[in-house]
C-alpha positions as CSV (number, residue, x, y, z in Angstrom):
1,X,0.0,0.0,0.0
2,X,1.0,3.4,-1.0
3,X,-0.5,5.1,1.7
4,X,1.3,6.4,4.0
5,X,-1.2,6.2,7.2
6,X,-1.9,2.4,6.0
7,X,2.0,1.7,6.4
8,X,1.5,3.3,9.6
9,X,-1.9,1.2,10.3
10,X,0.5,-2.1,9.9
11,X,3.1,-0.8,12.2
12,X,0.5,0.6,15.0
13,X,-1.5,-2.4,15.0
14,X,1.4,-5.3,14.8
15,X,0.4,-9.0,15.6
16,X,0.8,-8.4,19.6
17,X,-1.6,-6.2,19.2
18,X,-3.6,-8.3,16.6
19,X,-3.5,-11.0,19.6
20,X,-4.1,-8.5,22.4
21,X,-7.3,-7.5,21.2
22,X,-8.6,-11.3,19.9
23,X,-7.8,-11.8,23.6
24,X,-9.7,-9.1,25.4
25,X,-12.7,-9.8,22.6
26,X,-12.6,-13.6,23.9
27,X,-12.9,-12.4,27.3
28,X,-14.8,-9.9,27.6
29,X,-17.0,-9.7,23.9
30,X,-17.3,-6.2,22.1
31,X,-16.1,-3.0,23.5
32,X,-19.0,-0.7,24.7
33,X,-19.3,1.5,21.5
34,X,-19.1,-1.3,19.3
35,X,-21.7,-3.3,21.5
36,X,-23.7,-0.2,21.6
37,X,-23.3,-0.1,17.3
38,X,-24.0,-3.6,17.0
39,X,-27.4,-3.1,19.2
40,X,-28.8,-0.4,16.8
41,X,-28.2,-2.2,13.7
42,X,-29.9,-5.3,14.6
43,X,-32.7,-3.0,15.9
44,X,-32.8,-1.0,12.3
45,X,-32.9,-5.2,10.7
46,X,-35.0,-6.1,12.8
47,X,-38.0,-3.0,11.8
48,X,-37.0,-3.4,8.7
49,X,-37.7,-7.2,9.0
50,X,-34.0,-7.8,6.8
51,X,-32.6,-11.5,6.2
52,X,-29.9,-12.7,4.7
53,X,-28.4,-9.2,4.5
54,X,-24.8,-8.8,3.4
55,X,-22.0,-6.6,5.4
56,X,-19.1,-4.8,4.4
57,X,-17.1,-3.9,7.7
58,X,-14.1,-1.6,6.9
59,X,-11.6,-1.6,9.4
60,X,-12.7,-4.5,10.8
61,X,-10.1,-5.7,13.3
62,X,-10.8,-8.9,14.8
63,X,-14.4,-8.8,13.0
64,X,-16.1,-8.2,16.4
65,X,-19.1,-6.3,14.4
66,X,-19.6,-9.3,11.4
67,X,-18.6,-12.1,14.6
68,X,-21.8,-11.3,16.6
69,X,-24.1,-10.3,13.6
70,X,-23.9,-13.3,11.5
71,X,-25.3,-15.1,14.4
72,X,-28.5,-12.9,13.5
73,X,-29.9,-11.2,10.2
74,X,-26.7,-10.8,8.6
75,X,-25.8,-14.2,5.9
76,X,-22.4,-12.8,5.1
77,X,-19.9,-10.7,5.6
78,X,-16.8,-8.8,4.0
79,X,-14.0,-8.2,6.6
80,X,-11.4,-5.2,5.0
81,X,-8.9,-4.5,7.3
82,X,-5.2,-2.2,6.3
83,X,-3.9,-4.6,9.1
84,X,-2.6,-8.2,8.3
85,X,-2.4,-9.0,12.2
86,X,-5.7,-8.6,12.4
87,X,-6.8,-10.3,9.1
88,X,-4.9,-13.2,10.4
89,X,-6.6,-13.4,13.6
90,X,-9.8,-12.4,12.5
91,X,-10.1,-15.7,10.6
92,X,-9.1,-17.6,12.9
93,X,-11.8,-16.0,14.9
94,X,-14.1,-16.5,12.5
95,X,-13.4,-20.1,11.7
96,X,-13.3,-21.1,15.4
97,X,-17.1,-19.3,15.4
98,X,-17.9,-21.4,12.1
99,X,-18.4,-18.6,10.0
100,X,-15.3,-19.0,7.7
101,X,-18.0,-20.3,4.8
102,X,-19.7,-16.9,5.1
103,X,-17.0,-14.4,5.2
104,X,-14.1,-13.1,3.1
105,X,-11.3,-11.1,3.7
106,X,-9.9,-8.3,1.7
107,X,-6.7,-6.6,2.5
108,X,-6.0,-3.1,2.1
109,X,-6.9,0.8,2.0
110,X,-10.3,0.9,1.2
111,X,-10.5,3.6,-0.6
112,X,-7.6,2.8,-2.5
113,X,-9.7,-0.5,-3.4
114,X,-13.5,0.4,-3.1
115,X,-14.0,-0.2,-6.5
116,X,-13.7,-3.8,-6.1
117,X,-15.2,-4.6,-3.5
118,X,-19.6,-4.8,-3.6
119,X,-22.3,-3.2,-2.6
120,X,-23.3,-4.0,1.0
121,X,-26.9,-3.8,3.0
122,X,-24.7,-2.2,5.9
123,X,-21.5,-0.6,5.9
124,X,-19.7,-0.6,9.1
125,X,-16.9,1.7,10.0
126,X,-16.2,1.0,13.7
127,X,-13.6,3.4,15.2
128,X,-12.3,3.6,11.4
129,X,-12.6,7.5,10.3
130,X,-10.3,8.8,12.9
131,X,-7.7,6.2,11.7
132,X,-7.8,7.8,7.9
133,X,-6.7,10.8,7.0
134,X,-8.8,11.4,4.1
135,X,-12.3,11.8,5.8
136,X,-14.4,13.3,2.9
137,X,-12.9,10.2,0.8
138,X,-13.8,7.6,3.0
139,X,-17.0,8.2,4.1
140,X,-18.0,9.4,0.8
141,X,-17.2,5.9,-1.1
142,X,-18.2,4.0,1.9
143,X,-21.1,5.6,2.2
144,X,-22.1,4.8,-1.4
145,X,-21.7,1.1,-1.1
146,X,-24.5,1.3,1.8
147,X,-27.6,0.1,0.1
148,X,-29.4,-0.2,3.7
149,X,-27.5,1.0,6.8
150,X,-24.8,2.7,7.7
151,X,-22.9,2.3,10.9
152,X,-19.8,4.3,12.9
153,X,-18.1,5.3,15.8
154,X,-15.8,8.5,15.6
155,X,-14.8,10.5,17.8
156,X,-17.1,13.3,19.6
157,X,-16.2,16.5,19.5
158,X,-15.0,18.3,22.1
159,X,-12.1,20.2,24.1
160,X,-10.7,16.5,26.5
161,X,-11.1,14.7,23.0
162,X,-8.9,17.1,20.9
163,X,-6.4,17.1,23.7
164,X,-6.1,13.4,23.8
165,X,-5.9,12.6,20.3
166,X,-3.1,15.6,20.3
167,X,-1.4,13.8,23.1
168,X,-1.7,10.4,21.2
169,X,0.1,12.0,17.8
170,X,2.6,13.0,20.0
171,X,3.6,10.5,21.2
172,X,3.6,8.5,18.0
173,X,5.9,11.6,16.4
174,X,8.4,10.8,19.3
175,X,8.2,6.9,19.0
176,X,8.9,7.9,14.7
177,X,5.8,6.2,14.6
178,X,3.6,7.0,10.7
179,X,0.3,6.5,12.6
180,X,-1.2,9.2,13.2
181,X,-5.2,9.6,15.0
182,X,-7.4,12.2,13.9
183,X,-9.7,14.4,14.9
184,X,-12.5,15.3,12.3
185,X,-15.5,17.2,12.6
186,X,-18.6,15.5,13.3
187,X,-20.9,18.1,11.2
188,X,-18.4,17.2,8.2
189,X,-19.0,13.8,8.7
190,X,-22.6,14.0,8.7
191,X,-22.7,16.3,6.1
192,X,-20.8,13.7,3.7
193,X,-23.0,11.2,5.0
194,X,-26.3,13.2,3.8
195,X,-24.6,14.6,0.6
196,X,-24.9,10.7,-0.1
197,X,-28.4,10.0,0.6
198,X,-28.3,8.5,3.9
199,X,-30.1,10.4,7.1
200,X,-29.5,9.1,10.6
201,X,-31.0,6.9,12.4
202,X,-29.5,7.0,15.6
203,X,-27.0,8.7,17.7
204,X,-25.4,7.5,21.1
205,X,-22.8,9.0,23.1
206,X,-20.0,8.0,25.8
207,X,-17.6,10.3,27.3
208,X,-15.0,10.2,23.7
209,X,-17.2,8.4,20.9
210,X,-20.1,9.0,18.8
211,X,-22.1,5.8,17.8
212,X,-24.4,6.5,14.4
213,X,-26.7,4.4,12.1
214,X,-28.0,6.3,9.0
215,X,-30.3,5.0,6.7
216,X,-30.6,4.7,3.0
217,X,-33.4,7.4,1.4
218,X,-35.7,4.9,-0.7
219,X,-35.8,7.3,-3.2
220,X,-31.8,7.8,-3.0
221,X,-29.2,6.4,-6.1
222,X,-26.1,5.3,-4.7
């Protein structure tokens, strides 16, 4: 990959970190935003009364979001990840879980490779668009691959947020690090997001992160 952030995605999230996370997600299931993502889009599936539905989950780490979902209204899932630690664990993950059949794995920047990858029912970008430099990129090709739903968790914000991701890039500038976090504006987001036919759903809060589901206009070309 060409990308400079995505060389710095494969450095940042290294196979410790790959098996860190399988193990906490063994343990203790999905973090709370992604929990709190994975409850509103079974509840928009669920009114919508969807089955069989495909996911494309960019960013997907260990594939907490497609791991819990397939056990529900979702038939299949495509896992994209700039990582290959967390490819690698992810399918081991998902074989262990029995899913392997119903999943594939793509490797890569998304946006680099959106072209080739299909239209989904839901799009899922969990803790993904403050990891990409290129916001109004991302969420405007991701967003067009959404047929349904549209999920995410980015950061909120406000004044402790800024500081921390500012504290984070500094520490990766002193470690030589190419990962960088950051911080865009959740209006721009949204306003991507909208440009591209989708109008939210839902909106939750914790103390750092905002968890959306937007929904596809019926009348909307994508």
């Amino acid at each position: 990959m060409a990308c400079t952030q995505c060389e710095g995605v494969e450095q940042q999230f290294d196979p410790k970190t790959a098996r860190r996370s399988l193990r906490r997600y063994r343990r203790r299931g999905p973090d709370k935003t992604t929990r709190l993502l994975i409850q509103d889009l079974r509840a928009a599936l669920e009114a919508l009364d969807a089955r069989d539905a495909l996911l494309l989950d960019i960013g997907a780490g260990v594939g907490a979001i497609h791991h819990e979902l397939l056990d529900g209204r979702v038939g299949r899932a495509v896992h994209v990840d700039a990582s290959s630690s967390h490819l690698e664990v992810a399918r081991e993950e998902t074989a262990r879980r029995g899913h392997d059949a119903r999943t594939s794995f793509v490797y890569g920047d998304f946006v680099a490779i959106a072209d080739t990858l299909p239209d989904a029912d839901i799009v899922t970008l969990d803790r993904v668009i403050c990891c990409y430099h290129d916001m109004t990129g991302l969420v405007n090709q991701s967003a067009r691959k959404a047929l349904r739903f549209y999920g995410a968790v980015y950061p909120r914000n406000t004044v402790w947020v800024g500081i921390g991701i500012a504290a984070v890039n500094a520490f990766q500038r002193l470690t030589r690090s190419a990962f960088r976090v950051f911080h865009h504006d959740p209006a721009a987001i949204d306003a991507t997001l909208r440009a591209a036919g989708l109008e939210r759903r839902s909106m939750r809060h914790t103390l750092g992160w905002e968890v959306v589901v937007y929904a596809r206009h019926l009348n909307a070309v994508t």
